[in-house]
N, C-alpha and C positions, 0 to 999 in steps of 0.2 A: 621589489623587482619581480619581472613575471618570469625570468630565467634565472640562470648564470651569468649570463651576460651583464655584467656593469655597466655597460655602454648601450645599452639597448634603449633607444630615444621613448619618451612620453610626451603624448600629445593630449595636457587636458584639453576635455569637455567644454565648453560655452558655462558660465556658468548663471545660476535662473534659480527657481522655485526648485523644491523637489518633484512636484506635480504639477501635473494643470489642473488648475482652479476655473471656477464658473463653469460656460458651457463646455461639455467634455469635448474635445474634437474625435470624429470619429474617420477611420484611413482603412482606404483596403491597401493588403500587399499583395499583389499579384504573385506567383510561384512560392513553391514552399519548401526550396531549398536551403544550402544554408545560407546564404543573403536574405531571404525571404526570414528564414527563422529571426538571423539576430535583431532587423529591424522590427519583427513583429513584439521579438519580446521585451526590446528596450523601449519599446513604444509604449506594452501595456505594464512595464514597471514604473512608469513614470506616470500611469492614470488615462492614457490615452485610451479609446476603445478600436480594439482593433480587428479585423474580418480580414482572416489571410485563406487567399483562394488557390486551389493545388489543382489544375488538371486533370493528376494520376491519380491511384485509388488510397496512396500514399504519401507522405513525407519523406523530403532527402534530397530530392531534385534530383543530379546524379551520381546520388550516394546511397538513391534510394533501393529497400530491397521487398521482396512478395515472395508468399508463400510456394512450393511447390512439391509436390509427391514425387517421389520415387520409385524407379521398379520393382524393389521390394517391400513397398507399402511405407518407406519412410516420410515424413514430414522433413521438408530442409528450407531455404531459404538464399532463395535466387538474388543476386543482383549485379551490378556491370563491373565489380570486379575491383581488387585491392586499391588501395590509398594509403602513402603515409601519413601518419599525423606528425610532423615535425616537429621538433622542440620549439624553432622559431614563430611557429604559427601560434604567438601570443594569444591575437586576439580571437581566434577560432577557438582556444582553450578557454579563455575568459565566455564565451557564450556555452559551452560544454560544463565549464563548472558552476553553471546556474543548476543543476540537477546532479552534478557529481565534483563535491568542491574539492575532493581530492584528487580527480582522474582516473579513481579506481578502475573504472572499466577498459582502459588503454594499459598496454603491454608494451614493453621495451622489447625488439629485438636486439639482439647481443651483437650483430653485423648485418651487413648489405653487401655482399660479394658480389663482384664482378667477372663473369667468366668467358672470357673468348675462345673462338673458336680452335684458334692456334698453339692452346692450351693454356695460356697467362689469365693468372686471376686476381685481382686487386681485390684490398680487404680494405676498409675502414673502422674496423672494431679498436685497433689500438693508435687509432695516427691522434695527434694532441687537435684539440678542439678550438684552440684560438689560436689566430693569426698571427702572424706570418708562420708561425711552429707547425698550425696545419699543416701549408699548402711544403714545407720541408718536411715533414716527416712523413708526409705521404710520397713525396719523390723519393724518397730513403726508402721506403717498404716497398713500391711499388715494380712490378715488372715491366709496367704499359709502358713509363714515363720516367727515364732515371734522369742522373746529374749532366748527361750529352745533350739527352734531349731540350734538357732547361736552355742548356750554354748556345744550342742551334737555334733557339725562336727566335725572331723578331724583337728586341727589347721594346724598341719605339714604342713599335705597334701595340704590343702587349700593356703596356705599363697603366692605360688607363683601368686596366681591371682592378690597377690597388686604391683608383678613388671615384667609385660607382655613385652618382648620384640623379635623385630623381626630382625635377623631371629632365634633366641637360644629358642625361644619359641617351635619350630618344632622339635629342636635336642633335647629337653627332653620329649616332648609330644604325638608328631605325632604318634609315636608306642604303642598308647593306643589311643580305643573306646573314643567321647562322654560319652555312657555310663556307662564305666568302671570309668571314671574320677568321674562323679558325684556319683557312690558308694563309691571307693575309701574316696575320701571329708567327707563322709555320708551327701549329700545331703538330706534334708529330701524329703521321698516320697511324702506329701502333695503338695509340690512345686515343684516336676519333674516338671509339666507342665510350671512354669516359666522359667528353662531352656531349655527345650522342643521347646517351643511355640513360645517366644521370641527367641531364639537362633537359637537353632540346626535345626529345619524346614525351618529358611529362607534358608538353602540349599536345602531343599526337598528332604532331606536325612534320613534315617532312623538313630536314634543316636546311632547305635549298630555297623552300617559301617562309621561313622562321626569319622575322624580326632578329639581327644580332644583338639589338637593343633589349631585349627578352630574354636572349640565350647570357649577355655579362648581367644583368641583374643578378638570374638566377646565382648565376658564379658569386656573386656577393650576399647575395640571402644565404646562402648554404655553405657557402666555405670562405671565404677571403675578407667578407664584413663582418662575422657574426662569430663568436665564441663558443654557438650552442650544438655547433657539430652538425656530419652527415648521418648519425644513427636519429630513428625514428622509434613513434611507437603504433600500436597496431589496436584496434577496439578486440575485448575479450569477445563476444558476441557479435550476429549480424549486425549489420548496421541498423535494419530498423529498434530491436530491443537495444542494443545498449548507445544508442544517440536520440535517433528520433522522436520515437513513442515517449519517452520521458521529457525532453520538451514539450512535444508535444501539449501532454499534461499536466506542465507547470505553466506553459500560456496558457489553456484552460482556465488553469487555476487561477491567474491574473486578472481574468475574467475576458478573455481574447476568444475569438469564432475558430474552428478551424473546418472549412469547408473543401474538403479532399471529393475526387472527382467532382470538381466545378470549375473548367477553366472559362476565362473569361473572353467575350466574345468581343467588347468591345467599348471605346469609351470616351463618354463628349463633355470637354469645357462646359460646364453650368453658371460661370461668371462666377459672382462672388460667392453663391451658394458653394463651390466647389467642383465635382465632377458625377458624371452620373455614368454609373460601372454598369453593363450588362452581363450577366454571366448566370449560366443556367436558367437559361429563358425568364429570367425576372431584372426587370432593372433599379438602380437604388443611390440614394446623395448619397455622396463623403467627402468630406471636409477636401480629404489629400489621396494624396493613391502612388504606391512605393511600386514601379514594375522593374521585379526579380525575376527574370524569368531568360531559359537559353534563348541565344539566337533568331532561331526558327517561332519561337512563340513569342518574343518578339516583334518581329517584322509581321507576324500574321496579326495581334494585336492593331499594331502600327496602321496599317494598310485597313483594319476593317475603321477604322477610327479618324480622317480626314480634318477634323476640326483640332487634334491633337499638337503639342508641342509647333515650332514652328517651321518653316519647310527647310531651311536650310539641317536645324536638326532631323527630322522626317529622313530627310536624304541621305544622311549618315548612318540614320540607323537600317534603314533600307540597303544599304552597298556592305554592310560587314557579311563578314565569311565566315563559315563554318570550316573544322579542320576534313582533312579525309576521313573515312570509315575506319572503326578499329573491331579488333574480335575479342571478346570474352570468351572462353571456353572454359568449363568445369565439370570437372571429371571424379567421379566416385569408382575409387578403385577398388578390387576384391582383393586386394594386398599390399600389405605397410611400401612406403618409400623407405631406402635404409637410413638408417638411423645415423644421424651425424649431416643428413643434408638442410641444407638451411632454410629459414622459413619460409625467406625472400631470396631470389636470384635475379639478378639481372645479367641476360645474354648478349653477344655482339657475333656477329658471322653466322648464326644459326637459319641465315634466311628470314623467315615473317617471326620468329621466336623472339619479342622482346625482354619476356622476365617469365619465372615458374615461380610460383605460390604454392607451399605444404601447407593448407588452412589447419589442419589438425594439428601442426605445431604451437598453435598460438587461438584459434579460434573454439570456443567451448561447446558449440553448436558440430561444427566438423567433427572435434577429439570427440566427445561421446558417440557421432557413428564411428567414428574409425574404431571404437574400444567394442562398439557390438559386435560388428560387422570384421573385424581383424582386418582392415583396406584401411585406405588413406584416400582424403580429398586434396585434390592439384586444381590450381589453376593457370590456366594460360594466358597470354598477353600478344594480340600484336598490334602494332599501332600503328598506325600512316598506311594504310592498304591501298594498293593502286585501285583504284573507282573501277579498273575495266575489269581486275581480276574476277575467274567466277570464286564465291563465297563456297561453294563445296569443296572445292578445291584447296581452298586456303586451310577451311578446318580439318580436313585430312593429313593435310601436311605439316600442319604444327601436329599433329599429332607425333609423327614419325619423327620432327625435331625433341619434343620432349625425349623421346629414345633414346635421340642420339647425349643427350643431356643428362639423362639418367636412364641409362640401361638396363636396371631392374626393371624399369614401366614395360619392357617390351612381352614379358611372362604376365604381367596382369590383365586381369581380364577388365571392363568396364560394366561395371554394374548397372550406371547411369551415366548422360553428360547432356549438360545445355551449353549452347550455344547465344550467346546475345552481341550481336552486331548494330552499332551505334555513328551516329553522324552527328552528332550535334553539341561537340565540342568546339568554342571558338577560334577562328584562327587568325594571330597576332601574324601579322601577312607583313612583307617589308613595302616600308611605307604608310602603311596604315595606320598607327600611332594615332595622328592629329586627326580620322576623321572619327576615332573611337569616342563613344557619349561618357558625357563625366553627370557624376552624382547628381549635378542640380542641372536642369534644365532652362529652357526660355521660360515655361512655367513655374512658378516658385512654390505651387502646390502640388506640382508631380515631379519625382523625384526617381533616381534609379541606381537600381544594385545588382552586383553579380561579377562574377571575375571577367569578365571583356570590359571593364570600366575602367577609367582612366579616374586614377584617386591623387595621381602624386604623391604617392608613397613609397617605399622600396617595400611592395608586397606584392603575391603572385600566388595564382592556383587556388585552395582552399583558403588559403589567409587572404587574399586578395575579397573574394566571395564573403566573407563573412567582417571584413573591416569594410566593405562598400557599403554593407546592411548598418552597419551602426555609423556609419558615414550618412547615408542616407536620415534613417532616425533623427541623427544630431541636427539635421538639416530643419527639417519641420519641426522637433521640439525648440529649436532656437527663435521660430517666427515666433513659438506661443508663450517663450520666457521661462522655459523648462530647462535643464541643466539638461548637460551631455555626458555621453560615457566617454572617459576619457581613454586614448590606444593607446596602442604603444606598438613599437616596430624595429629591426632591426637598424642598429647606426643608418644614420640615413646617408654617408660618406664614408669613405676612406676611415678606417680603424685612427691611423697614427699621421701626427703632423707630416715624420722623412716618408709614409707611402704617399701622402697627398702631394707632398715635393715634387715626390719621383715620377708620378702621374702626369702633375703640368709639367715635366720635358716633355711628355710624348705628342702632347697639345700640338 
């Protein structure tokens, strides 16, 4: 089993050769994130040769991170900004432990608080990890959400959240708001921010354009489907040393290209030869061609490439959306945060403040400057930013919300702070679902990955991204009679026969 979870479904692989034999097929993977990673490196484990193309000057996509100096001469390492690694994110883990079979580089936090403005703050460090126990003894512990609020919702309405399944979860959902969903329910308002905050913002979406089809997945990936709990864990290190770069140089080692700042420009059906990729003003065959890549480079792709995929596909990938702008902010402080606050926070009422990051509590990189330097590194979060606000303004004023958050900040000085403002997260828009592109295409030799994919899976976010990629892989190794990697994913349904019961009344 790849958890605790017992129940946690497996999906074998196609089963083939170990290898391909005879002529090697050779594939580029456009992007080199992680969809791009895992198809590259299940590609060249199985003898495929593989040429994965990265735009940036880096690996990560956007997890990616780069050097940066400091104003008092330090070396740190910039990038857009915390991620959990979940316990349920299987198959993300399974690509991460091709270079570290233990995990060693990921850290446990101990909780994930929740703290509103009005002073209530929700813990999850001790509520029980499997269902139905969860979602009780977090009503038992919690301030947001007690035993009134259960007996005031909506039963009906609610009750399909105890048997989430994909893909039918889309065909009754997808055409209602987040928000609409959690009225409907009557969610109470005290606790929007637990769905909010926890949920609906890992899109960085605003929950009034959120897919509800999106928002009760999540609910069942994280707590109602799965046994593996809301606690996560955290990489010891930036992200480029302890994920990347090590990849990196174990596809090397496979004997895979990895060609970082070279995106590609552009790319035309060759018939049966396969496709002919342009990228860094040279052009070149490949058998197949995996495109991993956000959004935007995407449809730029797409558009420079007319002989591509077919038009009704074209059109779809042409109409997806991008979520709003979100802020990064990271702040090197000339003095500790007090001690006893938590690694991770997550906010509700604080205005654009949607979570605070102590990197020095958990990141090895941070804690040695904080141990030079006697300060501490914070980072900030907001997400779904209204497109008209001005950006100097926003980053001022999350400033003055950390304050109000933690108080001590107000006395420290800032040593340093970047700033990275970002648009080019997907956005799962209601209604959008069916025009979203799935793994294989009209093309049987181009093939795609990345968390805007539709897999029919109950995955999402980082596990979504990295089970598309070996989604993908298993696609083309199955034309050439090569075995697949086999996933795995959380219960794909309702935990227990009486929740799936309870479920179809609300039908």
């Amino acid at each position: 089993m790849p958890g605790r979870d017992r129940l946690a479904c497996r999906l074998p692989g196609r089963p083939g050769r170990a290898r391909v034999s005879g002529d090697v097929p050779r594939v580029a993977v456009v992007g080199g994130g992680i969809a791009g990673l895992a198809a590259a490196v299940l590609m060249a484990e199985r003898g495929v040769s593989v040429i994965l193309f990265e735009r940036e000057s880096a690996l990560g996509g956007r997890l990616a991170g780069w050097p940066v100096r400091l104003s008092d001469g330090s070396r740190a390492t910039m990038s857009r900004g915390f991620h959990a690694f979940f316990r349920q994110y299987y198959n993300l883990r399974a690509l991460l432990r091709r270079t570290d079979p233990g995990l060693h580089g990921l850290a446990g936090l101990p909780d994930y608080p929740l703290r509103h403005i009005g002073g209530g703050r929700d813990s999850f460090a001790r509520v029980p990890r499997t269902p139905p126990l969860s979602a009780l003894g977090f009503v038992a512990r919690s301030p947001s959400f007690g035993w009134g609020d259960l007996a005031r919702m909506n039963p009906r309405a609610a009750l399909p959240l105890l048997n989430v399944a994909v893909p039918e979860v889309y065909g009754r959902l997808d055409g209602v708001s987040a928000a609409e969903f959690l009225a409907g329910i009557r969610f109470p308002e005290a606790a929007h921010h637990l769905a909010f905050e926890v949920f609906s913002r890992s899109f960085f979406a605003d929950p009034a354009l959120l897919s509800a089809a999106e928002l009760v997945l999540m609910f069942h990936i994280y707590f109602l489907g799965s046994s593996e709990g809301l606690l996560f864990d955290v990489p010891r290190e930036p992200f480029p040393q302890a994920l990347w770069e090590p990849l990196g140089r174990h596809l090397a080692a496979l004997g895979g290209q990895v060609r970082t700042g070279t995106g590609v420009e552009a790319i035309r059906p060759a018939g049966a030869r396969g496709h002919e990729v342009r990228a860094g003003g040279r052009t070149e065959l490949f058998d197949a061609v995996v495109l991993a890549m956000d959004v935007a480079g995407l449809q730029r792709v797409v558009a420079a490439s007319p002989d591509l995929g077919g038009k009704g596909w074209r059109e779809d990938v042409l109409r997806l959306r991008t979520a709003p702008p979100f802020l990064v902010s990271r702040l090197w402080l000339d003095r500790p945060v007090r001690a006893g606050r938590a690694g991770f926070l997550g906010t509700s009422g604080y205005g654009d403040l949607d979570n605070v990051s102590v990197l020095d509590r958990w990141e090895g990189e941070a804690h040695r400057w904080a141990l030079r330097s006697g300060g501490s590194v914070v980072e900030l979060h907001a997400y779904a930013v209204d497109p008209s606000r001005d950006r100097a303004a926003v980053e001022v004023r999350l400033l003055e919300q950390l304050h109000a958050v933690y108080a001590e900040t107000r006395e420290a000085g800032v040593v340093d702070v970047r700033h990275e403002w970002r648009e080019d997260c997907p956005l799962f828009e209601v209604g959008g679902y069916p025009g979203r592109p799935t793994v294989r295409t009209p093309d049987p030799r181009l093939v795609m990955a990345g968390d805007m994919v539709r897999t029919g899976l109950p995955v999402a976010l980082m596990e979504r991204a990295a089970t598309s990629g070996f989604l993908a892989a298993n696609a083309l190794l199955e034309g050439w009679g090569v075995r697949g990697e086999t996933l795995w994913t959380v219960p794909s349904r309702g935990r227990y026969g009486a929740m799936r019961a309870l479920a179809r009344l609300g039908s």
